[in-house]
Backbone of each chain as nested JSON, in Angstrom:
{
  "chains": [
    {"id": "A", "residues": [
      {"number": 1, "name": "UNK", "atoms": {"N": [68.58, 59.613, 171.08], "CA": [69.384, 60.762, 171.515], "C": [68.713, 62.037, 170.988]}},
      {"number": 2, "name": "UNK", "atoms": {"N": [68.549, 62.998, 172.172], "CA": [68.197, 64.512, 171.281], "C": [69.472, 65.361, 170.873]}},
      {"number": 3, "name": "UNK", "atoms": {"N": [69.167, 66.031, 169.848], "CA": [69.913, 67.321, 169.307], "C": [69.053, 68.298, 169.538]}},
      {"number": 4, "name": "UNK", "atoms": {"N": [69.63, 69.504, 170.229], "CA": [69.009, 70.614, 170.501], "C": [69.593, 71.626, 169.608]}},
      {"number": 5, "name": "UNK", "atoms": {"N": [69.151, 72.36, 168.603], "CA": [69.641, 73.293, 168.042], "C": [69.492, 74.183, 167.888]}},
      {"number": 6, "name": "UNK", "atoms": {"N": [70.029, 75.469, 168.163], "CA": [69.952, 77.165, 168.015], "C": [70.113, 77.771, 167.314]}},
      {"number": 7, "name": "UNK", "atoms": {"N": [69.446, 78.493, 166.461], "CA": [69.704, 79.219, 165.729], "C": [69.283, 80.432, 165.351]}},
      {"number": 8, "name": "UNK", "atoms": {"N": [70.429, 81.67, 165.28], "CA": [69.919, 83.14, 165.509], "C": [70.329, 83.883, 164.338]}},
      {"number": 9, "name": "UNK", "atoms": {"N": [69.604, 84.871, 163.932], "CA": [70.014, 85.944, 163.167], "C": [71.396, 86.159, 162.868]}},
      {"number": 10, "name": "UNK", "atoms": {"N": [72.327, 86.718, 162.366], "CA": [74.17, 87.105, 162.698], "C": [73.84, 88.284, 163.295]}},
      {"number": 11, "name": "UNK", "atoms": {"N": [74.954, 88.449, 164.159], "CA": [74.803, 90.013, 164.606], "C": [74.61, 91.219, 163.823]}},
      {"number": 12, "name": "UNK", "atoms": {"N": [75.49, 90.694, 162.547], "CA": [75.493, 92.123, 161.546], "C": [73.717, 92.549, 160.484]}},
      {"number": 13, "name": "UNK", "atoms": {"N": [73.159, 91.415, 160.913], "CA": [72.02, 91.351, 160.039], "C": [70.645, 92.072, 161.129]}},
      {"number": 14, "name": "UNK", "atoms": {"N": [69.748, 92.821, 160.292], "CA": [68.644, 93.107, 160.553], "C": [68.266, 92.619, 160.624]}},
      {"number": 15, "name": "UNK", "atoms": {"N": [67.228, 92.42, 161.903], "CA": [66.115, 91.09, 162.493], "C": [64.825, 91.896, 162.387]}},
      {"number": 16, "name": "UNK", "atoms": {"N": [63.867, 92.14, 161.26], "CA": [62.546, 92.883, 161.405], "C": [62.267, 91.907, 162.407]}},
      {"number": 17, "name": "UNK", "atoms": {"N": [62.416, 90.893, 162.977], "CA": [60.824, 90.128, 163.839], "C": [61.373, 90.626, 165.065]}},
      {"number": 18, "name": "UNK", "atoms": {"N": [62.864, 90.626, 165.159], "CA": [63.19, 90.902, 166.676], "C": [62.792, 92.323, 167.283]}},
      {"number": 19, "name": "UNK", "atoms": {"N": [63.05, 93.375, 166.388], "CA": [62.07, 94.628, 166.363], "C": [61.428, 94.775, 166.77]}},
      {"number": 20, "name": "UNK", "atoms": {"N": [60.185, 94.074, 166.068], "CA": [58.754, 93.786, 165.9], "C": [58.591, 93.464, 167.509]}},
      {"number": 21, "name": "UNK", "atoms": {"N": [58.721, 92.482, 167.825], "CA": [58.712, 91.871, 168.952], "C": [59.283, 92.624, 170.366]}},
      {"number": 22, "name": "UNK", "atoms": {"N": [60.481, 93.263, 170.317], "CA": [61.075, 94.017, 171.323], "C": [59.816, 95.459, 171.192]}},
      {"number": 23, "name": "UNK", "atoms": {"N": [59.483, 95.977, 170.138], "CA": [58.252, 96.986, 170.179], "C": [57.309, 96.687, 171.097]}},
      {"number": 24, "name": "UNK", "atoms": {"N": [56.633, 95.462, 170.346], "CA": [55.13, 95.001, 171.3], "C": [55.258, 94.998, 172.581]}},
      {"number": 25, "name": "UNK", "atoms": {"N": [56.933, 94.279, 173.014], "CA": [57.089, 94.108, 174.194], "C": [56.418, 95.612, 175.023]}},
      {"number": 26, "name": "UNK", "atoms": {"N": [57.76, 96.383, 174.873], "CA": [58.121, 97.896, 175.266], "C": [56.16, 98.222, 175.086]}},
      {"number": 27, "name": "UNK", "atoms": {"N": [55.533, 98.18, 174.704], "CA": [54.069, 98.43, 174.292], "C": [53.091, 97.993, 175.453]}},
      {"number": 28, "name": "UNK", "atoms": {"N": [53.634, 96.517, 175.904], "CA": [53.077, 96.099, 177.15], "C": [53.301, 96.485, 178.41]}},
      {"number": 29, "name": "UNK", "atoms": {"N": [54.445, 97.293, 178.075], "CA": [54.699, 97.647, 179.795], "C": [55.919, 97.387, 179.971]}},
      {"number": 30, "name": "UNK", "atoms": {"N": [56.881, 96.536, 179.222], "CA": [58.158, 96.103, 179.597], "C": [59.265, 96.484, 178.795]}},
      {"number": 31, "name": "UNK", "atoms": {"N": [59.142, 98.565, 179.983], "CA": [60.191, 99.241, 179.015], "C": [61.59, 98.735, 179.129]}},
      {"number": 32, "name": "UNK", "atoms": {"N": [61.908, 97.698, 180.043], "CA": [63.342, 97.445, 180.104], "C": [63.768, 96.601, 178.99]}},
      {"number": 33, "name": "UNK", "atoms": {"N": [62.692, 96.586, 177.767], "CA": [63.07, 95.275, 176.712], "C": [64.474, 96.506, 175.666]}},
      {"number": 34, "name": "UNK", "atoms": {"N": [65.851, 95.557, 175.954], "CA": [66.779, 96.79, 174.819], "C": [66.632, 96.635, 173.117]}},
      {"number": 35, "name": "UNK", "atoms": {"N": [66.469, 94.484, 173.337], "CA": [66.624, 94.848, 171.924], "C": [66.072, 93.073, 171.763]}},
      {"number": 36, "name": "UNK", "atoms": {"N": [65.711, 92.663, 171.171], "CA": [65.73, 90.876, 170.974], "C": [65.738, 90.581, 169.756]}},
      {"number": 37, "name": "UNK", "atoms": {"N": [65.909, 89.28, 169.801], "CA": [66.548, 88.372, 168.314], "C": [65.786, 87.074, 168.423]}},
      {"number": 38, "name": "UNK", "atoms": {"N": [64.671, 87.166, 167.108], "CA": [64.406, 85.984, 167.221], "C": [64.515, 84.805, 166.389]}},
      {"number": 39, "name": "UNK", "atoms": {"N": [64.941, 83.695, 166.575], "CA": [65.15, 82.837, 165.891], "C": [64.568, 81.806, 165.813]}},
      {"number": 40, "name": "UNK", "atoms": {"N": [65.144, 80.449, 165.777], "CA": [64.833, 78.697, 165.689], "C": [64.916, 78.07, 166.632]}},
      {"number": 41, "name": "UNK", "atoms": {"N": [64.216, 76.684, 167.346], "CA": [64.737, 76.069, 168.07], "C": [64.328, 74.864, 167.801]}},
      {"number": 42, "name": "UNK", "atoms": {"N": [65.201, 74.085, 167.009], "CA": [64.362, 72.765, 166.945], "C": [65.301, 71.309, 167.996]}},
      {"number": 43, "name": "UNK", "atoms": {"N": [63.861, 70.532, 168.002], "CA": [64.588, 69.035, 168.471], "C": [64.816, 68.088, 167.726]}},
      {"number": 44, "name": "UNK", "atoms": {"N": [66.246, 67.758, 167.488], "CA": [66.156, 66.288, 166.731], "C": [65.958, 65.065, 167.595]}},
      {"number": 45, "name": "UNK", "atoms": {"N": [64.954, 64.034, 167.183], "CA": [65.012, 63.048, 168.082], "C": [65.938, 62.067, 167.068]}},
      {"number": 46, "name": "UNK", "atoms": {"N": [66.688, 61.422, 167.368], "CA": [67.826, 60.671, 166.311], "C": [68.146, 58.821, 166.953]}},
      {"number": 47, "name": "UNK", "atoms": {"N": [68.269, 58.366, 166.053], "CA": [68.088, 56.862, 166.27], "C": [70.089, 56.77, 166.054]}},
      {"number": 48, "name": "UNK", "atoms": {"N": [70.559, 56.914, 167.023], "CA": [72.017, 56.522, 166.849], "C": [72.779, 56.094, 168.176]}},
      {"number": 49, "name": "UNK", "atoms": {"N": [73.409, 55.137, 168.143], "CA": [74.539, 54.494, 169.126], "C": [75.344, 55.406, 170.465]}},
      {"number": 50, "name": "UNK", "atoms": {"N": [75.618, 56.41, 169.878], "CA": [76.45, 57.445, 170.218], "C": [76.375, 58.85, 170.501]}},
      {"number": 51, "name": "UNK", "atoms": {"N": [76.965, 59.635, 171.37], "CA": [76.52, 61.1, 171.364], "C": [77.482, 61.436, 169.72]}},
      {"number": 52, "name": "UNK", "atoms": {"N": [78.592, 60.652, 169.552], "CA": [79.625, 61.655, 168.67], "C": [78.738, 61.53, 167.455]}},
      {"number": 53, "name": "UNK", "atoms": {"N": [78.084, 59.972, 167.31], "CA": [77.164, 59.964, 166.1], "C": [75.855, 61.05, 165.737]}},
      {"number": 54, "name": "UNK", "atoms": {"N": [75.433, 61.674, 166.512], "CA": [74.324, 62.707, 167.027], "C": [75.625, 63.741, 166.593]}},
      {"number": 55, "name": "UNK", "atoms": {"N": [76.643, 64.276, 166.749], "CA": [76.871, 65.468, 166.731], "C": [76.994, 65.452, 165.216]}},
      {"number": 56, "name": "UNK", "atoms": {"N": [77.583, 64.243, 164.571], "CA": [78.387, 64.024, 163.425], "C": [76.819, 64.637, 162.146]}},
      {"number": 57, "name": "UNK", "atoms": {"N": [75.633, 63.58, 162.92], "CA": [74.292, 64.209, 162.199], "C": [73.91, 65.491, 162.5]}},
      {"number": 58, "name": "UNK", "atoms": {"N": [74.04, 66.164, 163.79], "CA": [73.816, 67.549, 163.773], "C": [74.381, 68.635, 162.887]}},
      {"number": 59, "name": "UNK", "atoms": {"N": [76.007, 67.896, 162.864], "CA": [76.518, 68.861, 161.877], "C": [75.83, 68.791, 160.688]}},
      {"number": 60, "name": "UNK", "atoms": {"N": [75.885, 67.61, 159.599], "CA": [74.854, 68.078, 158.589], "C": [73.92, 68.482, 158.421]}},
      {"number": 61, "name": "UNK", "atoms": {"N": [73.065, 68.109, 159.288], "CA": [71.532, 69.022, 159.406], "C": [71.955, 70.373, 159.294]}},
      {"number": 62, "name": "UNK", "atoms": {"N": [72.557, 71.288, 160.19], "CA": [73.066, 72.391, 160.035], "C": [73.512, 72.693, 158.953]}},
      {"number": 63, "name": "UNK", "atoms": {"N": [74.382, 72.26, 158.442], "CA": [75.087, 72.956, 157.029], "C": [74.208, 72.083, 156.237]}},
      {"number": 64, "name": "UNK", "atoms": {"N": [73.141, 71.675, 156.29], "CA": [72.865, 71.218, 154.77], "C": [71.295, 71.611, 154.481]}},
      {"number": 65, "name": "UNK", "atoms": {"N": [70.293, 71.939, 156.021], "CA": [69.071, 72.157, 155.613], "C": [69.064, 73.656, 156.662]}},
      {"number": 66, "name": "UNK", "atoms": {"N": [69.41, 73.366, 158.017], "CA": [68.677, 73.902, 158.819], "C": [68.685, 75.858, 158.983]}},
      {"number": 67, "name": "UNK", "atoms": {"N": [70.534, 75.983, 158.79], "CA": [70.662, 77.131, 159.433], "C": [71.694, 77.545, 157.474]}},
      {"number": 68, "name": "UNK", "atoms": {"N": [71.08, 79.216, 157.508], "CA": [71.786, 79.614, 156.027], "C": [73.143, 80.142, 156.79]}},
      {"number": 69, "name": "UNK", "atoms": {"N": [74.071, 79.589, 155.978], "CA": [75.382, 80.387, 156.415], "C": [75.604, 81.506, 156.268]}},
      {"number": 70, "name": "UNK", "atoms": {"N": [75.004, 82.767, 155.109], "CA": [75.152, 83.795, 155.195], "C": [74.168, 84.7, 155.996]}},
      {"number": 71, "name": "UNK", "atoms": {"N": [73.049, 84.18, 156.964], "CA": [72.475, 85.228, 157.639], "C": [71.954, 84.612, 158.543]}},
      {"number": 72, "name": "UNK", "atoms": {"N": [73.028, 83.991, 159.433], "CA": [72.676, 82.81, 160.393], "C": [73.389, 82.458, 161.309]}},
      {"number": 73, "name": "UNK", "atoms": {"N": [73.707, 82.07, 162.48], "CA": [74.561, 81.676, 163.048], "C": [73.839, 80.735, 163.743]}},
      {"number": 74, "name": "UNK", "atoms": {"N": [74.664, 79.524, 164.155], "CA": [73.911, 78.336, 164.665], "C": [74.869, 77.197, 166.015]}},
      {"number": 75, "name": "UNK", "atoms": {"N": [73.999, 76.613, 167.166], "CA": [74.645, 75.794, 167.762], "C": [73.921, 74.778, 167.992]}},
      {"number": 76, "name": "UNK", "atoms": {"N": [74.47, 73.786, 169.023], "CA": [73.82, 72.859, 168.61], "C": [74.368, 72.045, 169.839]}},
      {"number": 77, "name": "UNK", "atoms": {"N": [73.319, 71.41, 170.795], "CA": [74.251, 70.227, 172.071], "C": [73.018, 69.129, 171.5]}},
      {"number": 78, "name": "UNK", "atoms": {"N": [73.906, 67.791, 172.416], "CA": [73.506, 66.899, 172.158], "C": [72.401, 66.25, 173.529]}},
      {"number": 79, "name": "UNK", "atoms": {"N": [72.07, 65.526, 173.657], "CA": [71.06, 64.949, 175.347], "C": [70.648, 64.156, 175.497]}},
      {"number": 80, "name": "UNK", "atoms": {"N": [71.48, 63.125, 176.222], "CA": [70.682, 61.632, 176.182], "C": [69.286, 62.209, 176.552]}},
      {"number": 81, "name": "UNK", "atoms": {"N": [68.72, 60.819, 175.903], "CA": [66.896, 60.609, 176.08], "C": [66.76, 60.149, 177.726]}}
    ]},
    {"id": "B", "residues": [
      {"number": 1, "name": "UNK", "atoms": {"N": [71.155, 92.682, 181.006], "CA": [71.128, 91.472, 181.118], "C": [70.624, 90.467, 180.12]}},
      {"number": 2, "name": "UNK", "atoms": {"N": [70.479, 89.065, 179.895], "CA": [70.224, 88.257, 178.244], "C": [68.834, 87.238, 178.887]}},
      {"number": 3, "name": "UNK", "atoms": {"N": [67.571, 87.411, 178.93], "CA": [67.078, 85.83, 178.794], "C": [66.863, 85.045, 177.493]}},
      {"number": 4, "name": "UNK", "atoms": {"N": [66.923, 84.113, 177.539], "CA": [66.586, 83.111, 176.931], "C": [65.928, 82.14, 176.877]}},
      {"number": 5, "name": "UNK", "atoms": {"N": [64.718, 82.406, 175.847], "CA": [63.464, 82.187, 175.518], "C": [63.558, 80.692, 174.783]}},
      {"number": 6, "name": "UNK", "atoms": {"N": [62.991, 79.479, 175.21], "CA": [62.745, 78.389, 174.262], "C": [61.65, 77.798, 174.145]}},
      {"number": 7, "name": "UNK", "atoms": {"N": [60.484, 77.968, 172.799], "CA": [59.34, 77.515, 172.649], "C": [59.037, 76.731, 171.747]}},
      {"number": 8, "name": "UNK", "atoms": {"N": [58.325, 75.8, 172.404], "CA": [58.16, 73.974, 171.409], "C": [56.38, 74.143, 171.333]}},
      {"number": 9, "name": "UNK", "atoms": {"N": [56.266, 73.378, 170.143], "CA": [54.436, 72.803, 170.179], "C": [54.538, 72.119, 171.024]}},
      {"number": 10, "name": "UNK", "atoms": {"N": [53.42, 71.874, 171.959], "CA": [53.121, 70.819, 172.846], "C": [53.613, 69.725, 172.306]}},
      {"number": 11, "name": "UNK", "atoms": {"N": [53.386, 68.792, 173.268], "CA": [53.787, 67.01, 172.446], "C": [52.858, 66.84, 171.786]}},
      {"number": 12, "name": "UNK", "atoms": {"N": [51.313, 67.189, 172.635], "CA": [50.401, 66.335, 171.664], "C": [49.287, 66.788, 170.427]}},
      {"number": 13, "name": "UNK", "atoms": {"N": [50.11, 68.369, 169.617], "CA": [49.635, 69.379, 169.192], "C": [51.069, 68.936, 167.306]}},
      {"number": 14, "name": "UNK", "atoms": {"N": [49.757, 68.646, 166.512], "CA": [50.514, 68.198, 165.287], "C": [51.376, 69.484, 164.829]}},
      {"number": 15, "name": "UNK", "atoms": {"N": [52.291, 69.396, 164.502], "CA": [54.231, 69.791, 164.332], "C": [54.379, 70.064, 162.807]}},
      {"number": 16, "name": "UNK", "atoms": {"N": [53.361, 70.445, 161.541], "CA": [54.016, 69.991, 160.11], "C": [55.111, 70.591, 159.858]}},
      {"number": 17, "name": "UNK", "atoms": {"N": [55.746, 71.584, 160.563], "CA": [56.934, 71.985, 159.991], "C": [58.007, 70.936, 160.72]}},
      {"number": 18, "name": "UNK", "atoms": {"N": [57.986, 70.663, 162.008], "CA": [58.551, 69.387, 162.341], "C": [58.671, 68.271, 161.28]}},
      {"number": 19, "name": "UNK", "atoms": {"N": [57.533, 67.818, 160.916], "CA": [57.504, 66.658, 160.038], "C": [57.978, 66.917, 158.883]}},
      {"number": 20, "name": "UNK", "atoms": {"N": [58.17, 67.608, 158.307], "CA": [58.629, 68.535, 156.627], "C": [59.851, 68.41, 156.825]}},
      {"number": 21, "name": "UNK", "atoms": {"N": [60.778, 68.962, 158.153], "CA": [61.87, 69.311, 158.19], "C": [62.778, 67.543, 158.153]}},
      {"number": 22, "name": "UNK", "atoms": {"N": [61.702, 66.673, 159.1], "CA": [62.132, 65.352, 159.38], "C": [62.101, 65.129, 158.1]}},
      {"number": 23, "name": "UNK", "atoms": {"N": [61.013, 64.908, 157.464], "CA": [61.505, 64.202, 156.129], "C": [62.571, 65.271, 155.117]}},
      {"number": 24, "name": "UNK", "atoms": {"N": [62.889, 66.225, 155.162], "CA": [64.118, 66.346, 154.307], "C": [65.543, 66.149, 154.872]}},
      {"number": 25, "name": "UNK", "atoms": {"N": [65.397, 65.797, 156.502], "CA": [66.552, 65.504, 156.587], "C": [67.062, 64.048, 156.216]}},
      {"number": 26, "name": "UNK", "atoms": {"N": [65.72, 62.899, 156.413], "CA": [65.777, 61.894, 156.201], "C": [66.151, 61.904, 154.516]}},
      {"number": 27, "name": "UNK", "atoms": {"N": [65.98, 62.705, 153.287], "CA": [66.045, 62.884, 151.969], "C": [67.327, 63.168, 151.909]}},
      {"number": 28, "name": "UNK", "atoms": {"N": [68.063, 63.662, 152.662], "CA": [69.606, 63.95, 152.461], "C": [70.369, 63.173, 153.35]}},
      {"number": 29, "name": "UNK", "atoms": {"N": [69.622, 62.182, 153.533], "CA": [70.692, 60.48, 154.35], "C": [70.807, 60.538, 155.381]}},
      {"number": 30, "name": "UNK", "atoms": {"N": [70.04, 61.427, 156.178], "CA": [70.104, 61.247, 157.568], "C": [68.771, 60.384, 158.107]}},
      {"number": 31, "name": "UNK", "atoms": {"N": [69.295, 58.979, 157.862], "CA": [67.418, 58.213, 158.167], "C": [67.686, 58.106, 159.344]}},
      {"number": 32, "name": "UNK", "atoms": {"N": [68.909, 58.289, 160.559], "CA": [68.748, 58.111, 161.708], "C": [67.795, 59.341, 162.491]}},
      {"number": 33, "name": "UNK", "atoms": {"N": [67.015, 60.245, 161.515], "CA": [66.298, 60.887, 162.342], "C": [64.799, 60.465, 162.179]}},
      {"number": 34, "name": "UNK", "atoms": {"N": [64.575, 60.547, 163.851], "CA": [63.144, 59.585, 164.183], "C": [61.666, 60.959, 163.976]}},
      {"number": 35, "name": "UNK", "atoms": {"N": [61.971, 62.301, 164.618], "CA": [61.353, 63.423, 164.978], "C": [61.732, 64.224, 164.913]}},
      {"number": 36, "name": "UNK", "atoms": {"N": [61.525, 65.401, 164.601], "CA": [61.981, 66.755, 164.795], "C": [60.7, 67.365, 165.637]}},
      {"number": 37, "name": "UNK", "atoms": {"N": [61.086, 68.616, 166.475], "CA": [60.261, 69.693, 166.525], "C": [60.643, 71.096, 166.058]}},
      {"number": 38, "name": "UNK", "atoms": {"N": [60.101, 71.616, 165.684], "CA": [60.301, 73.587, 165.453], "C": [59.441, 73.675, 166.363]}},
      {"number": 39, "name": "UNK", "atoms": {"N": [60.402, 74.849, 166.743], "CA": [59.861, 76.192, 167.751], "C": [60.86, 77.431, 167.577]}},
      {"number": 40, "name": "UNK", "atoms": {"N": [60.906, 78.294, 168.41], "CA": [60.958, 79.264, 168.562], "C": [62.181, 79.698, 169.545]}},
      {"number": 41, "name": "UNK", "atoms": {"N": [63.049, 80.528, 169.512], "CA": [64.245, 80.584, 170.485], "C": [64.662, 82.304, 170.32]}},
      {"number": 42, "name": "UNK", "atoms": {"N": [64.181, 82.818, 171.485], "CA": [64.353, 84.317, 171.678], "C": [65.606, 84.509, 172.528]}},
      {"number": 43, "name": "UNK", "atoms": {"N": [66.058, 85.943, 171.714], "CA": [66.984, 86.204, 172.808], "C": [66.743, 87.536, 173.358]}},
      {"number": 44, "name": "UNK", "atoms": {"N": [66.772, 87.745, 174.55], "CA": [65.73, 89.21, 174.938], "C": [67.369, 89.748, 176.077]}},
      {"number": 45, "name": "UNK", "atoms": {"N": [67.589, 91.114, 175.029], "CA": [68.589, 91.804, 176.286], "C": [67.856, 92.711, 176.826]}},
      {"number": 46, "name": "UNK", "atoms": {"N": [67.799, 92.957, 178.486], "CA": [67.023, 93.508, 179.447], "C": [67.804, 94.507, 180.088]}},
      {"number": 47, "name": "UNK", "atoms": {"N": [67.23, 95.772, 180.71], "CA": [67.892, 97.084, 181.22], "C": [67.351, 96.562, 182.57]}},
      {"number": 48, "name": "UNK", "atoms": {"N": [67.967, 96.097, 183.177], "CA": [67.51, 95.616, 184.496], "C": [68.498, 95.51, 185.436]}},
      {"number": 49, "name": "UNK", "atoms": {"N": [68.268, 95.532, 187.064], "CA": [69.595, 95.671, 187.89], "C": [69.456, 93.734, 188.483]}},
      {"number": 50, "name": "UNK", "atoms": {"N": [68.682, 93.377, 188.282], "CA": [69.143, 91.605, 189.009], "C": [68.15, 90.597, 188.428]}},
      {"number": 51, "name": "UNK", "atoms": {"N": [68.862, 89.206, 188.307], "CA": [68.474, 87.819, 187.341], "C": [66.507, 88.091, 188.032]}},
      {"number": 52, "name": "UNK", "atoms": {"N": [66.328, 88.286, 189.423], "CA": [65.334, 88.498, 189.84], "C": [64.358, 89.309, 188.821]}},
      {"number": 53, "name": "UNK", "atoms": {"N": [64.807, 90.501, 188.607], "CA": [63.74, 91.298, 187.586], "C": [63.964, 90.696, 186.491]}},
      {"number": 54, "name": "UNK", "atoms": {"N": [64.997, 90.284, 185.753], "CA": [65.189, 89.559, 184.671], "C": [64.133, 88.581, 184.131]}},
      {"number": 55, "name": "UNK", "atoms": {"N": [63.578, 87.751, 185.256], "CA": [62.885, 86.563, 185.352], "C": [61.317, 86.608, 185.371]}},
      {"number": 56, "name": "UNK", "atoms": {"N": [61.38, 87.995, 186.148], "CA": [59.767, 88.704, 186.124], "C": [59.621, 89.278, 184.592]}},
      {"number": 57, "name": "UNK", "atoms": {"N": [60.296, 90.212, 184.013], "CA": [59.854, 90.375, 182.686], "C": [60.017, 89.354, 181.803]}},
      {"number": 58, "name": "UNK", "atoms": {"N": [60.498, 88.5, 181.733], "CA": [60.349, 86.894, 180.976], "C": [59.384, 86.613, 181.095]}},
      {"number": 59, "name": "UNK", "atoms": {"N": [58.88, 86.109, 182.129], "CA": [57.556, 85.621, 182.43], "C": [56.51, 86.6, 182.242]}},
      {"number": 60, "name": "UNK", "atoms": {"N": [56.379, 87.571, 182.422], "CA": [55.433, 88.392, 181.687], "C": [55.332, 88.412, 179.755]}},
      {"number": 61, "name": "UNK", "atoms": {"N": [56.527, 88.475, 179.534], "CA": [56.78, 88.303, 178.025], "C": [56.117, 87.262, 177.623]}},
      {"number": 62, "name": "UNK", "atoms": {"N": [56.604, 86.477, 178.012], "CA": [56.006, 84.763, 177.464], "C": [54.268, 84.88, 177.725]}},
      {"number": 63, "name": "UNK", "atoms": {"N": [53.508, 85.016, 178.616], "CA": [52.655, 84.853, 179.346], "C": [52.084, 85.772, 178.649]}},
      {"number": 64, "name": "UNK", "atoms": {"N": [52.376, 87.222, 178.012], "CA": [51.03, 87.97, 177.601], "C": [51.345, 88.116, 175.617]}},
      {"number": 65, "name": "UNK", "atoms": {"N": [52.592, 87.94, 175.469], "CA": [53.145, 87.762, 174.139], "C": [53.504, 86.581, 173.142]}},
      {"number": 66, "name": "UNK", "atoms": {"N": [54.657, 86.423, 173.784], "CA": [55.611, 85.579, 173.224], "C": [54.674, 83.979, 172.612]}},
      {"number": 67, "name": "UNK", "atoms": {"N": [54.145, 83.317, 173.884], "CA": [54.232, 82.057, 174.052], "C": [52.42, 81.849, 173.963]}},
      {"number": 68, "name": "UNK", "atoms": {"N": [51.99, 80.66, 172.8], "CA": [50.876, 80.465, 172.735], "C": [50.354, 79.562, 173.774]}},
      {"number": 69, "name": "UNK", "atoms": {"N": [49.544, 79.574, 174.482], "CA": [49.764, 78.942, 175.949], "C": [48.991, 77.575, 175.568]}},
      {"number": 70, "name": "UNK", "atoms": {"N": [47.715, 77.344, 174.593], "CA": [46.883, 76.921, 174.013], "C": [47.92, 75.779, 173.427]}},
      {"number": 71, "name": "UNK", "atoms": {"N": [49.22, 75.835, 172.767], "CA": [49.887, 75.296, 171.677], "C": [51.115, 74.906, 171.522]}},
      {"number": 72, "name": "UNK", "atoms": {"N": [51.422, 75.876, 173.106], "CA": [52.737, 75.971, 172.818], "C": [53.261, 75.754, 174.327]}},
      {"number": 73, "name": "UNK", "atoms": {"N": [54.676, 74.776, 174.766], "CA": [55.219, 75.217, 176.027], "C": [56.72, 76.06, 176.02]}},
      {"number": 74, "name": "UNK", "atoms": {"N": [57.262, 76.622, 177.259], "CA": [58.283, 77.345, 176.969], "C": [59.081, 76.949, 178.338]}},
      {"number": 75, "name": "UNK", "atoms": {"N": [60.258, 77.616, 177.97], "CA": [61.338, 77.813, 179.497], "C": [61.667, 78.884, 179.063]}},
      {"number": 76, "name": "UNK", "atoms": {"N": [62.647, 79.218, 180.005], "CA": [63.504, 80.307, 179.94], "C": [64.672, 80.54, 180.715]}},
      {"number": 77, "name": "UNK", "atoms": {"N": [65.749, 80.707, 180.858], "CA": [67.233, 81.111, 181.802], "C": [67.3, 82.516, 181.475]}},
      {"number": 78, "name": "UNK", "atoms": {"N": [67.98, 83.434, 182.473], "CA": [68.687, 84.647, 182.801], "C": [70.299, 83.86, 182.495]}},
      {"number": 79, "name": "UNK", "atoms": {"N": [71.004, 84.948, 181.914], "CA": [72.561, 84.781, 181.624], "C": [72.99, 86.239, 181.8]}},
      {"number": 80, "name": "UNK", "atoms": {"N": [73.801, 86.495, 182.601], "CA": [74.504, 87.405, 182.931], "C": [75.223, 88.03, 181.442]}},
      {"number": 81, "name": "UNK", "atoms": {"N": [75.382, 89.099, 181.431], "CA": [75.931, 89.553, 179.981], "C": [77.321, 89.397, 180.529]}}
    ]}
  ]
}
């Protein structure tokens, strides 16, 4: 089973890379860039029975390695193989 | 308007932050995980009038910025704000 997980900046937090990045954009030619946020995207590939078992491991991954709770916000679906 | 940017290492392009991340999740009892990948997950808000232009500056983004073409593959969706 895959876990797909997202994870972005919080709204209230300064993103230097998203900046950074929305600059270069606007630099290339693509003044319509307003603003971007960049973050994480990882795949879990997971050896389990179940989608609920995949979510049950997504949740810990999340709160325990992946995403910081204070300058982070995070989601997360599941996808059969 | 919002696209949304998702960029993985190739399959067949070695991952160590993938593998780092796999083994600490496997270190905190999650041995049902087989793989991970890291990548990259942008969120780009656009001054644009339709998903059409939306989709053209994505693809320019990715293609002259964003996305290592050598290393890396990507997608992307338009989402209506």
């Amino acid at each position: 089973m895959l876990v797909k997980v997202f994870i972005t900046p919080k709204e209230e937090i300064l993103d230097p890379a998203g900046r950074a990045v929305a600059q270069a954009l606007r630099s290339l030619g693509l003044e319509q860039v307003e603003s971007v946020k960049v973050g994480k995207y990882l795949v879990l590939r997971l050896e389990v029975a179940s989608p609920a078992q995949a979510l049950q491991a997504a949740a810990k991954a999340c709160e325990q390695l992946l995403a910081n709770p204070l300058t982070e916000d995070y989601r997360y679906e599941v996808e059969p193989e």
